[in-house]
C-alpha positions as CSV (number, residue, x, y, z in Angstrom):
1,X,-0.2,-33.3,11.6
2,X,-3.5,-31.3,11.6
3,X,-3.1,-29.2,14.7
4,X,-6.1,-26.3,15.9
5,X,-6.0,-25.0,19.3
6,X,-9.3,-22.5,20.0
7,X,-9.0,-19.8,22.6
8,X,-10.9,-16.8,24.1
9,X,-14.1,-18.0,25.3
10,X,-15.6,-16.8,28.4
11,X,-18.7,-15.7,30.2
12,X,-19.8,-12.1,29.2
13,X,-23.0,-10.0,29.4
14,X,-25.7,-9.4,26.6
15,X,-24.0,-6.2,24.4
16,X,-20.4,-7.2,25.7
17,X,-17.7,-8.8,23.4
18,X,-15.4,-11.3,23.3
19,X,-12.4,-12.1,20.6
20,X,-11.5,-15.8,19.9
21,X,-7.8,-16.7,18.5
22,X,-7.3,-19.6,16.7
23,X,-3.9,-21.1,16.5
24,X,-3.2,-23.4,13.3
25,X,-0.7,-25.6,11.6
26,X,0.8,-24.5,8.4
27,X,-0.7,-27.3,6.5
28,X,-4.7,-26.4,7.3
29,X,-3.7,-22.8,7.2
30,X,-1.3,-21.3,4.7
31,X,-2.5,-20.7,2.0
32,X,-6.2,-21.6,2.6
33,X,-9.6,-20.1,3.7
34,X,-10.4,-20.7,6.5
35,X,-13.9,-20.7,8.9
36,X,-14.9,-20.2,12.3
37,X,-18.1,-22.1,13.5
38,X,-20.0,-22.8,16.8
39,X,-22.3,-25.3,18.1
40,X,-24.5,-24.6,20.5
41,X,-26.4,-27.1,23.1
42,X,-28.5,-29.5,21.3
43,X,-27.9,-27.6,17.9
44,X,-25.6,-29.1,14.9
45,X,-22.6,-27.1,14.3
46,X,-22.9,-23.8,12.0
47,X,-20.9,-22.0,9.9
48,X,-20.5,-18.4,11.6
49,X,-18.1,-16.5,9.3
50,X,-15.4,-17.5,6.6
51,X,-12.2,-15.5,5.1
52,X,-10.0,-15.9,2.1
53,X,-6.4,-16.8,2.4
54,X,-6.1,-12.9,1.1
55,X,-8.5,-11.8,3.8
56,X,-11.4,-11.2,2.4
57,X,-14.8,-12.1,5.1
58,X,-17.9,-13.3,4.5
59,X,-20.3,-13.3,7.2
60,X,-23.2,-15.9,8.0
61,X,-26.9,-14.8,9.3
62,X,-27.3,-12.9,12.8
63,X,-23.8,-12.1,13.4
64,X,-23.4,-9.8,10.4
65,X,-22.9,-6.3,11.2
66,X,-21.5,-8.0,14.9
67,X,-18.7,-9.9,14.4
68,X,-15.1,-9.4,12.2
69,X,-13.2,-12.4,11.1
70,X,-9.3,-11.6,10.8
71,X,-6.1,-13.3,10.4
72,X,-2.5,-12.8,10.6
73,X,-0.9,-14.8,7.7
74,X,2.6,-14.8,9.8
75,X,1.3,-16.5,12.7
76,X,-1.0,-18.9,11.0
77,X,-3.9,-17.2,13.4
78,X,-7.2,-16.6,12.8
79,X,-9.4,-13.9,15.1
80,X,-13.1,-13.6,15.5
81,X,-14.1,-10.0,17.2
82,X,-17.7,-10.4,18.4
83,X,-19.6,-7.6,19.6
84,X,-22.9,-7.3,20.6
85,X,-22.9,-10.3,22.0
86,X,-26.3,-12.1,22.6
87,X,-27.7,-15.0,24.6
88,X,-28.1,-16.7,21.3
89,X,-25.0,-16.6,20.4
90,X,-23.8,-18.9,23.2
91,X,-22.1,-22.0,21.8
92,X,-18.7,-24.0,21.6
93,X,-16.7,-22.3,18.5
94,X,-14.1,-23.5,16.9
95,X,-12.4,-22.8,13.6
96,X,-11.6,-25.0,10.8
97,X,-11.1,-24.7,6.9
98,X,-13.7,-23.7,5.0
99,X,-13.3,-27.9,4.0
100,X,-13.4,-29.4,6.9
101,X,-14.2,-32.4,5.7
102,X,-10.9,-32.8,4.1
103,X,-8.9,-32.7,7.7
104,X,-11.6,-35.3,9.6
105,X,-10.1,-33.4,12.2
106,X,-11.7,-30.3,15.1
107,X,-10.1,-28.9,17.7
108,X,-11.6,-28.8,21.0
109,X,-13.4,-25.3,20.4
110,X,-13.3,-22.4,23.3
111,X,-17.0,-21.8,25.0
112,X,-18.3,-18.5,24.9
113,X,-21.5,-17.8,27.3
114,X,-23.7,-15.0,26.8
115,X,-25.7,-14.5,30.0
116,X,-29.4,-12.1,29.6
Protein backbone atom coordinates (compact mmCIF):
# COMPACT_ATOMS: atom_id res chain seq x y z
CA UNK A 1 0.00 0.00 0.00
CA UNK A 2 1.02 3.43 -1.33
CA UNK A 3 1.31 5.53 1.76
CA UNK A 4 2.55 9.61 1.67
CA UNK A 5 2.00 11.69 4.65
CA UNK A 6 3.15 15.64 3.94
CA UNK A 7 4.11 17.77 6.92
CA UNK A 8 5.48 21.25 7.75
CA UNK A 9 3.32 23.72 6.29
CA UNK A 10 2.47 26.89 8.01
CA UNK A 11 1.87 30.60 7.78
CA UNK A 12 5.22 32.53 7.54
CA UNK A 13 6.31 36.05 6.41
CA UNK A 14 7.81 37.11 2.92
CA UNK A 15 11.85 36.24 3.30
CA UNK A 16 11.04 33.58 6.08
CA UNK A 17 11.32 29.72 5.60
CA UNK A 18 9.78 26.82 6.15
CA UNK A 19 10.99 22.91 5.77
CA UNK A 20 8.39 20.24 4.67
CA UNK A 21 9.00 16.38 5.64
CA UNK A 22 7.57 13.89 3.72
CA UNK A 23 7.09 10.47 5.14
CA UNK A 24 6.87 7.46 2.49
CA UNK A 25 6.35 3.87 2.12
CA UNK A 26 9.17 1.71 1.07
CA UNK A 27 7.49 0.70 -2.07
CA UNK A 28 7.14 4.61 -3.73
CA UNK A 29 10.39 5.32 -1.99
CA UNK A 30 13.43 2.99 -1.90
CA UNK A 31 15.06 3.02 -4.43
CA UNK A 32 13.34 5.73 -6.50
CA UNK A 33 13.40 9.53 -7.36
CA UNK A 34 11.34 11.20 -5.95
CA UNK A 35 9.46 14.94 -6.37
CA UNK A 36 8.03 17.48 -4.37
CA UNK A 37 5.23 19.66 -5.98
CA UNK A 38 2.57 22.25 -5.02
CA UNK A 39 -0.65 23.59 -6.25
CA UNK A 40 -1.58 26.68 -5.61
CA UNK A 41 -5.35 28.22 -5.70
CA UNK A 42 -6.90 27.94 -9.05
CA UNK A 43 -3.46 26.78 -10.52
CA UNK A 44 -2.75 22.97 -11.75
CA UNK A 45 -0.21 21.23 -9.77
CA UNK A 46 3.72 21.90 -10.54
CA UNK A 47 6.68 20.22 -10.31
CA UNK A 48 8.89 22.27 -7.71
CA UNK A 49 12.06 20.21 -7.35
CA UNK A 50 13.09 16.50 -7.90
CA UNK A 51 16.10 14.18 -6.46
CA UNK A 52 17.69 10.96 -7.41
CA UNK A 53 17.40 7.90 -5.25
CA UNK A 54 21.46 8.78 -4.83
CA UNK A 55 20.53 12.38 -3.91
CA UNK A 56 21.23 14.16 -6.58
CA UNK A 57 18.50 17.75 -6.97
CA UNK A 58 17.27 19.27 -9.69
CA UNK A 59 15.40 22.35 -9.22
CA UNK A 60 12.35 23.79 -11.15
CA UNK A 61 11.91 27.74 -12.19
CA UNK A 62 11.65 30.49 -9.28
CA UNK A 63 12.64 28.38 -6.45
CA UNK A 64 16.17 27.79 -7.61
CA UNK A 65 18.84 29.27 -5.63
CA UNK A 66 15.73 29.19 -2.62
CA UNK A 67 14.83 25.92 -1.86
CA UNK A 68 17.08 22.34 -1.18
CA UNK A 69 15.43 19.03 -1.69
CA UNK A 70 16.99 16.28 0.74
CA UNK A 71 16.32 12.86 1.82
CA UNK A 72 17.27 10.41 4.30
CA UNK A 73 17.36 6.97 2.55
CA UNK A 74 16.90 5.22 6.20
CA UNK A 75 13.74 6.77 7.04
CA UNK A 76 12.22 6.68 3.59
CA UNK A 77 11.92 10.83 4.16
CA UNK A 78 12.16 13.33 1.86
CA UNK A 79 12.79 17.25 3.02
CA UNK A 80 12.16 20.46 1.21
CA UNK A 81 14.15 23.55 2.93
CA UNK A 82 12.56 26.77 1.45
CA UNK A 83 14.04 29.99 2.10
CA UNK A 84 13.15 33.12 0.91
CA UNK A 85 9.91 32.49 0.93
CA UNK A 86 7.44 34.60 -1.27
CA UNK A 87 3.75 35.24 -1.61
CA UNK A 88 3.94 33.36 -4.73
CA UNK A 89 5.04 30.50 -3.49
CA UNK A 90 1.95 29.88 -1.41
CA UNK A 91 0.27 26.59 -2.41
CA UNK A 92 -0.67 22.99 -1.14
CA UNK A 93 2.74 20.78 -1.65
CA UNK A 94 2.97 17.50 -1.59
CA UNK A 95 5.57 14.95 -2.69
CA UNK A 96 5.26 12.16 -4.93
CA UNK A 97 7.65 10.08 -7.31
CA UNK A 98 9.05 11.65 -10.03
CA UNK A 99 6.04 9.07 -11.80
CA UNK A 100 3.28 9.82 -10.26
CA UNK A 101 1.24 8.56 -12.52
CA UNK A 102 2.34 5.11 -11.79
CA UNK A 103 0.89 5.27 -7.95
CA UNK A 104 -2.68 7.03 -9.04
CA UNK A 105 -2.22 7.89 -5.62
CA UNK A 106 -1.33 11.86 -3.55
CA UNK A 107 -1.24 12.40 -0.21
CA UNK A 108 -3.13 15.04 1.31
CA UNK A 109 -0.23 17.80 0.87
CA UNK A 110 0.75 20.27 3.98
CA UNK A 111 -0.21 24.17 3.11
CA UNK A 112 2.35 26.59 3.25
CA UNK A 113 1.16 30.47 3.35
CA UNK A 114 3.34 33.20 2.41
CA UNK A 115 1.75 36.42 3.71
CA UNK A 116 3.36 40.16 1.97
Amino acid sequence: QVQLVESGGGLVQAGGSLTLSCAASANIFSGKAMAWYRQAPGKQRELVARITSGGIPVYVGSVKGRFTISRDNAKNTVYLLMNSLQPDDTAVYYCNSVLPELYAYWGRGTQVTVSS
